[in-house]
N, C-alpha and C positions, 0 to 999 in steps of 0.2 A: 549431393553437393559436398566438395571438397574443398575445404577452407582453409589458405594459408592466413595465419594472422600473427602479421609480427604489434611489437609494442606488445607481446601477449600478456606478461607479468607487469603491466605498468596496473594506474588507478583503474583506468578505461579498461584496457585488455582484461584484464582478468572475469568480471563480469559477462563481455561480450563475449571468452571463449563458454563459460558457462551457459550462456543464451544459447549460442549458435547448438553446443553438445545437446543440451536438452529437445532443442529442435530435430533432431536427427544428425547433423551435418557432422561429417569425419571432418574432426578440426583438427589444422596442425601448429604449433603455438612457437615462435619462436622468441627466442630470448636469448640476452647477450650471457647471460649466466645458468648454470643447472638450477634448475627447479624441480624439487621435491613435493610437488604439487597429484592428491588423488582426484582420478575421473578420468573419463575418458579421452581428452582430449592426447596426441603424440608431441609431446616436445623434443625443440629443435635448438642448440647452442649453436647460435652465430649471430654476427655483428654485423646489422645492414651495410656499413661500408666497406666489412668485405666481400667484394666480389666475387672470389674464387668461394668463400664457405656459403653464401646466397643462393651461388648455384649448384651447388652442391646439395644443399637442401632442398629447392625449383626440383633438381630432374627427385628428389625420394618422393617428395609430397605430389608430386605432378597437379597440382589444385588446378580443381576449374573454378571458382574463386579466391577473390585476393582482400583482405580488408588490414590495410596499412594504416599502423597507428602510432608503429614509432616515432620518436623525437625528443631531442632533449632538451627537456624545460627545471631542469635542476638550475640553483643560482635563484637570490633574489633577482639578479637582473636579466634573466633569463630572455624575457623579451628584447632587450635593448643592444645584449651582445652581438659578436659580428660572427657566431659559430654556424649559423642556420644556413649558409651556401652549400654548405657540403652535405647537410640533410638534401637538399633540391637536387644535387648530382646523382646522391645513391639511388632517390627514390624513383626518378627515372630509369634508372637503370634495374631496378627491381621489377616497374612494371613493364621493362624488354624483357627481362628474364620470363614472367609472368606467362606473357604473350607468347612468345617463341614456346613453352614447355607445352602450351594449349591448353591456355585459361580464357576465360570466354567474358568473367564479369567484377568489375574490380570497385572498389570504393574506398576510396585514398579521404581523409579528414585532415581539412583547414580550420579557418577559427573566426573567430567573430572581430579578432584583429584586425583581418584583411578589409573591414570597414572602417569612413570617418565617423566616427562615436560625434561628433554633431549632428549628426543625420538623426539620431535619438533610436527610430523604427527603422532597421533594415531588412532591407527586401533584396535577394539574390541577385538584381538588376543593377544595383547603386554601388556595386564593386569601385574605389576611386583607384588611379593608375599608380597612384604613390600613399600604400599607407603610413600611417605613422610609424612603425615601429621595425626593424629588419624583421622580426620574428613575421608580424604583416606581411610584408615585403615577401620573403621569403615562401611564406604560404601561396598569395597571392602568381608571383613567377612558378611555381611547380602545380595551379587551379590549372594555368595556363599552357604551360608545356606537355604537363597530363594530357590534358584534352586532343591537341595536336596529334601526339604519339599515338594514342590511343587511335581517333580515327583512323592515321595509316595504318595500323594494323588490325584493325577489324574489331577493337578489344568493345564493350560496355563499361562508361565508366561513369558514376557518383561521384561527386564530391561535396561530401558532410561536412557545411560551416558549425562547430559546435561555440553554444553559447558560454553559460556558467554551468560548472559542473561540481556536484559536493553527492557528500554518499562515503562509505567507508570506506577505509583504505586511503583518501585526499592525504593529502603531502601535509607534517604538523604544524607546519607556518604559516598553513591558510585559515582564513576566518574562523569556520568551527571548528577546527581538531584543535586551534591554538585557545581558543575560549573555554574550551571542555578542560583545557590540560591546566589553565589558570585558574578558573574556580573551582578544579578538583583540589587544588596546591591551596585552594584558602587566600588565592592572591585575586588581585585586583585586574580586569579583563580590560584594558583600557583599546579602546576605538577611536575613530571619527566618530562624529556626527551621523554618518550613516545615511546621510538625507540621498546619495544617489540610490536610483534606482538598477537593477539591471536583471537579464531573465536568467532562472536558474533551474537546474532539472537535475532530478537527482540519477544518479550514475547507474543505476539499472535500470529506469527510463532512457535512457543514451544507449545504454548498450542493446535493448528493446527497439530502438529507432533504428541502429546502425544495422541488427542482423534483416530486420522487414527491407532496407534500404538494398540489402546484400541478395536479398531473393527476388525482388523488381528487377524490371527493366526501365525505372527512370534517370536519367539520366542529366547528366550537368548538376549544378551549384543548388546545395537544397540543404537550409537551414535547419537547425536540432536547437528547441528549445523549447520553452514551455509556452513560448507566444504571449507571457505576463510578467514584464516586471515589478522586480519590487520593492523597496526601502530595504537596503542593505541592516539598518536600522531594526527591523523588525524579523531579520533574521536572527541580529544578534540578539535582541531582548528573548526571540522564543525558544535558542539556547539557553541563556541562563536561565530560564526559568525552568528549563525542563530538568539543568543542575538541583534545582532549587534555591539556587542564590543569585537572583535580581538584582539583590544589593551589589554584588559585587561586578557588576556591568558599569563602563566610563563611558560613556556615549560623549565624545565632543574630546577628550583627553590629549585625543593627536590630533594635528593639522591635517586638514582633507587634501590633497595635489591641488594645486592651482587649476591644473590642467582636467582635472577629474570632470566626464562627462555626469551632466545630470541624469540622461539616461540612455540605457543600451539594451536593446529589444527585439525581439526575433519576430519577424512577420513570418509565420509558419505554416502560409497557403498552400504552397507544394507540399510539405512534410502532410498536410490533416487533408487535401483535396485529392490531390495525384498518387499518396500512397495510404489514405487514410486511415493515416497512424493517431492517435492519442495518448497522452503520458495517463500510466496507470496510477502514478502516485499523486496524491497531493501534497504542497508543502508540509503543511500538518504535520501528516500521513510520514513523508519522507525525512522530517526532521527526528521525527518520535525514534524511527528505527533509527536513524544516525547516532544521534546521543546514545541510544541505548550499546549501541555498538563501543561505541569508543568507551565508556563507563565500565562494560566488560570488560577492555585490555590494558586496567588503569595499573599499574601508573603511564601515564603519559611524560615525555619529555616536553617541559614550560615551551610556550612560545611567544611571541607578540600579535596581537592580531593586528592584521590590517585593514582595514575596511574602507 
C-alpha cells in the first residue's frame, strides 16, 4: 500500500502517518512547509491548491491510496468564515489527480459539522441539506461531489465524519492544552458550565480508525468516534486534577452559547459492525497520556478555555 496523505503535519496527520508507517505502508506525507520530521515516512512540500506542485507530486508518489486531511481550521472562527470553497475545488481536483495517476482507494474526512446538533445522536443517514455552518456546508458539498467523481472513475472512496478530537499536539486554544497551560501559570482555568455533552476520542484512536478505514473496502459516510458522550464538565475537572489543582478550575465562569447543543454523539454502527473497529484508549487512559504530554513541553503559551 502506497499512501499519499496530505494535512500530513497537521494534529490528525501526524499520528495517522505514524500508524500507516508502522503498519507497513510506504507513506508519503505532504506538507505545505519542510519538515524535519525522523521515520520512515517521504515528505512532500506543496500546497493543495497548487495544482501544478499536486501533480507533480501524484506522478513521484504514484499512491494507490489517498487519505486527505488537509484544511484550514486556524482562526477562532474558523468554522463560520467563507474560506472553505476553495478547500471543496482543490480537493476535487486532488482526487482526479489521484485517480488518473492509478489510485484505487481514497478516504477524504468530513466532520460532525456537516450534522444538525439537534438531532443529539447521529447516524450517517440524517445528513440535513443545509448545515449550519460554511465550514458544514462546505464538508457536506465535497461528501457529495467526492462520491459522484469518484464513481465515474472507478475510484473506492470513505468518507470519515470525525467527532471530537484531543490528544497531543491539539491547537493551544482548545479545552485541554488551554487548561494545562492555565494551571501550570498558577492562574485561574475558567469555563462554562460544561453541562453539554459531546463524543470524544483521542487522536491516536482517529488516526487507528482512519488507517483500518484506508485498508477496507467500505465505503460511503462512516462516523469516528467513541459512540459515548460526555460532560464537557468532566473533562475539564479530570484535567485539573491530573494538574493537581482542582482548585483552580471555574466551571460556570463564562456564558455557554445560546445556541450550544446539549448533545453531539456518534452512532458508530458502521465504524464497530462493518469495519470492526474499537477505540483502544479509554478517556481515563487517554487523558492521563495527554496531560502527561503537554506537562513535558511546559511552558505552554496561556490560553482561554472554551468549553
Amino acid at each position: 500500500m502506497r499512501v499519499l496523505v496530505t494535512g500530513a503535519s497537521g494534529f490528525i496527520g501526524r499520528p495517522c502517518v505514524a500508524r500507516l508507517a508502522d503498519e507497513g505502508a510506504e507513506v508519503h506525507a505532504v506538507s505545505r512547509r519542510a519538515q524535519h520530521v525522523d521515520g520512515p515516512a517521504t515528505w512532500h512540500v506543496a500546497d493543495v491548491h497548487d495544482p501544478d506542485a499536486i501533480a507533480a507530486v501524484m506522478q513521484r508518489a504514484r499512491p494507490t491510496h489517498l487519505l486527505h486531511l488537509a484544511w484550514d481550521l486556524t482562526g477562532s472562527d474558523w468554522a463560520t468564515t467563507e474560506g472553505h470553497a476553495a478547500w471543496v475545488t482543490s480537493s476535487l481536483h486532488l482526487l482526479r489527480l489521484f485517480g488518473e495517476a492509478g489510485g484505487r482507494r481514497a478516504v477524504l474526512v468530513g466532520s460532525c459539522a456537516e450534522y444538525d446538533w439537534a438531532v443529539g445522536r447521529c447516524r450517517e443517514s440524517d445528513v440535513p441539506d443545509t448545515p449550519a455552518t460554511p465550514y458544514g456546508a462546505a464538508k457536506r458539498t465535497l461528501a457529495t461531489r467526492a462520491a459522484a467523481q469518484a464513481r465515474e472513475a472507478g475510484l473506492s472512496l470513505a468518507w470519515a465524519r470525525i467527532f471530537f478530537v484531543y490528544g497531543p499536539g491539539e491547537p493551544p486554544s482548545r479545552l485541554i492544552p488551554s487548561i494545562v497551560a492555565a494551571v501550570h501559570a498558577g492562574a485561574t482555568a475558567r469555563c462554562t458550565r460544561g453541562d453539554q455533552r459531546r463524543d470524544y476520542l483521542h487522536v491516536d484512536d482517529v488516526a487507528d480508525a482512519l488507517a483500518c478505514m484506508l485498508a477496507a473496502d467500505v465505503e460511503g459516510a462512516i462516523n469516528v468516534g467513541s459512540g459515548q458522550a460526555v460532560e464537557i464538565a468532566a473533562i475539564a475537572r479530570g484535567v485539573a486534577a491530573r494538574m493537581g489543582r482542582p482548585d483552580l478550575l471555574a466551571l460556570g465562569a463564562i456564558e455557554s452559547p445560546m445556541a450550544a447543543a446539549p448533545l453531539v454523539e456518534a452512532d458508530v454502527t458502521r465504524l464497530a459492525i462493518e469495519l470492526g473497529w474499537r477505540p483502544r484508549l479509554t478517556l481515563e487512559a487517554g487523558l492521563d497520556a495527554t496531560v502527561a504530554w503537554y506537562r513535558a513541553r511546559q511552558p505552554l503559551a496561556q490560553g482561554v478555555p472554551h468549553a
